[in-house]
N, C-alpha and C positions, 0 to 999 in steps of 0.2 A: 918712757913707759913701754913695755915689753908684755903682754899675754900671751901666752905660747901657741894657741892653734885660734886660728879662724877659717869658719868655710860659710859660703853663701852661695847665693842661685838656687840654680835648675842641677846641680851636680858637683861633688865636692872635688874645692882644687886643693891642690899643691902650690901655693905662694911663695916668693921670696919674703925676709925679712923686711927691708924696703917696701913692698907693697901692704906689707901687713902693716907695718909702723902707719904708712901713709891711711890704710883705712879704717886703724885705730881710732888715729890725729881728726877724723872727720866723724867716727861717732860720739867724740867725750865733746867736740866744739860744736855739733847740732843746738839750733837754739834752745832756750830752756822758756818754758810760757808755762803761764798758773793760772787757770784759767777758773768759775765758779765751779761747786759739784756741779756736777752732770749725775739725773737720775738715771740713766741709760747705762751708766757703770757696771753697778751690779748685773744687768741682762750682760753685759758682753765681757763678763766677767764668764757667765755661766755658759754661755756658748761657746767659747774656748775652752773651757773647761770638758764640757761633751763631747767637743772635738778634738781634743787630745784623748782623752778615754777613748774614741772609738778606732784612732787611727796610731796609738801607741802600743807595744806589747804587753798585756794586763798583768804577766810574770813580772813587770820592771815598775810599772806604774803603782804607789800607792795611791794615799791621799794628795786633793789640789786644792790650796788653800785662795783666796784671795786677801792681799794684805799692803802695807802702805796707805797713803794718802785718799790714793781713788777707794777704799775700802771704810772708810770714813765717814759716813753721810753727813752734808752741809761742810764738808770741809773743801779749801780751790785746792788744785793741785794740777801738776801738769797731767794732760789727759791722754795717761797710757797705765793700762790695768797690771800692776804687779801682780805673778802667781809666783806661789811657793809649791814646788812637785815635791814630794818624796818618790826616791826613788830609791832600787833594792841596792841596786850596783852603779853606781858614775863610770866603769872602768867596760861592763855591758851599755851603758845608755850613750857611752862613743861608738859602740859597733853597733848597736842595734836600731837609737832615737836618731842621734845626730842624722843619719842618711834620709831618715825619713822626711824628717821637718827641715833639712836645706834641701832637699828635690820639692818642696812645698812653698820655698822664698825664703824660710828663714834664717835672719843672720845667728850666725853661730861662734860661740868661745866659749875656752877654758879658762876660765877666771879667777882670779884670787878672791879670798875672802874681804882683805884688805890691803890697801895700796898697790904698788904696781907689782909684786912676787909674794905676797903673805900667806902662804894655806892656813886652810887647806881649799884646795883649788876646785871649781864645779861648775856645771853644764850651762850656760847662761844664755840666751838666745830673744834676738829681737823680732818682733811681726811688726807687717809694716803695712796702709793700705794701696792701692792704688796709686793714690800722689807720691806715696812713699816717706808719708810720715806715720811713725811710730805710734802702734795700736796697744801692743804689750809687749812688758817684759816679762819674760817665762825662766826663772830660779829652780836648777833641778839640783838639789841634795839628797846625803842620806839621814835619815833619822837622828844619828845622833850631832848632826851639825848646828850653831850656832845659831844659825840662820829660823831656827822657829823661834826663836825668842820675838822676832820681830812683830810675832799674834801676840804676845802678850803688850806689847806699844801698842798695837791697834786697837785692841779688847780697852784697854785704860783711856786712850782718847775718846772711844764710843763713850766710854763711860763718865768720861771726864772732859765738858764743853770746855770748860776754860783753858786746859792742855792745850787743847785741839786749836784753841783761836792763838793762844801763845806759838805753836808752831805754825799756824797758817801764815804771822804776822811774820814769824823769819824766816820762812820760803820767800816771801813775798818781794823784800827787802832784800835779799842774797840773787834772787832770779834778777832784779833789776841793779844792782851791782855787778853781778855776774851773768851776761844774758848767754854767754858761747862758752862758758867751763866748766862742763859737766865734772868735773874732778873736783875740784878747789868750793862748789858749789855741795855737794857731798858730804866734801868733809869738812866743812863750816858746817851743817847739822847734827855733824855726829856727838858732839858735844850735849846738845839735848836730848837727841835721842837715845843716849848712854844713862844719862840721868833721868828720866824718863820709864828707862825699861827698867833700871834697878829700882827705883818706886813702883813700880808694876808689878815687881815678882816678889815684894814684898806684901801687895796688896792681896795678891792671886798666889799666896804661899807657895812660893815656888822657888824658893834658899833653901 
């Protein structure tokens, strides 16, 4: 598995290959817990979100969505708040965000959209607290990226209990199969949530 840039801390490094690999290998193996909702979501969905509006450049920042599992109410999910950013430029938010929010702690990569080289590739960054487990994941794209379809799976679950407990029931079953492979755990979902999102955008006309 190869993603091309990573930077974290207090100040952006310059890494070899070998240490990026190695601190790849320890983000995708962190354990993976599904815990009940938590109402506290939503708030610390929105605090992040004001704090990224007030400490990002308002020319790059659009809209901050929150979306995924924690976005769900009553649904378990591991408990770290997905945000989706629209952003104007990915190619500005390497000169301009990235600096800001790894002098902030956050981990930072250029990512694929799918698998380990798929574009189109986008800003992806971890917050973490204190103990150093994982608060959110922050997804910065641009508009017309793939990546907002994922509100219309979220909007269908809200809207649709039985979806929701259908995919609670195979998190649930894949996290304890799979407790340390963030990858392989992934992509054993994406099968419903393919199927899923295309009943969704037929629901929310959006073919």
């Amino acid at each position: 598995m190869v993603w091309i840039e990573v930077l974290w801390g207090l100040s952006i490094k310059i890494i070899t290959m070998n240490t990026l690999e190695e601190h790849i290998n320890k983000v995708v193996q962190e354990e993976i817990s599904i815990v009940p909702y938590n109402p506290e979501w939503p708030r610390m969905f929105e605090q992040e979100k004001n704090h990224l509006f007030s400490c990002l450049p308002h020319d790059l920042v659009r809209r901050i969505e929150h979306f995924g599992s924690t976005a769900v109410p009553s649904l378990s999910a591991k408990p770290i708040i997905d945000m989706l950013v629209e952003v104007t430029s990915l190619n500005e938010t390497k000169k301009s965000i990235v600096p800001i929010l790894t002098s902030q702690g956050y981990e930072y990569f250029w990512r694929p959209t799918w698998g380990d080289d798929v574009p189109p590739f986008y800003a992806w960054f971890i917050k973490r607290d204190s103990q150093g487990h994982r608060t959110h994941h922050i997804h910065m794209v641009e508009h017309d990226f793939e990546h907002w379809e994922r509100l219309l799976f979220r909007d269908y679950l809200i809207e649709h209990p039985d979806s929701a407990k259908e995919y609670e029931t195979i998190k649930i079953r894949l996290s304890k199969n799979l407790p340390n492979d963030r990858v392989t755990y992934t992509q054993a979902k994406t099968e419903f949530i393919v199927k899923v999102t295309h009943t969704a955008k037929r629901y929310y006309h959006q073919e």
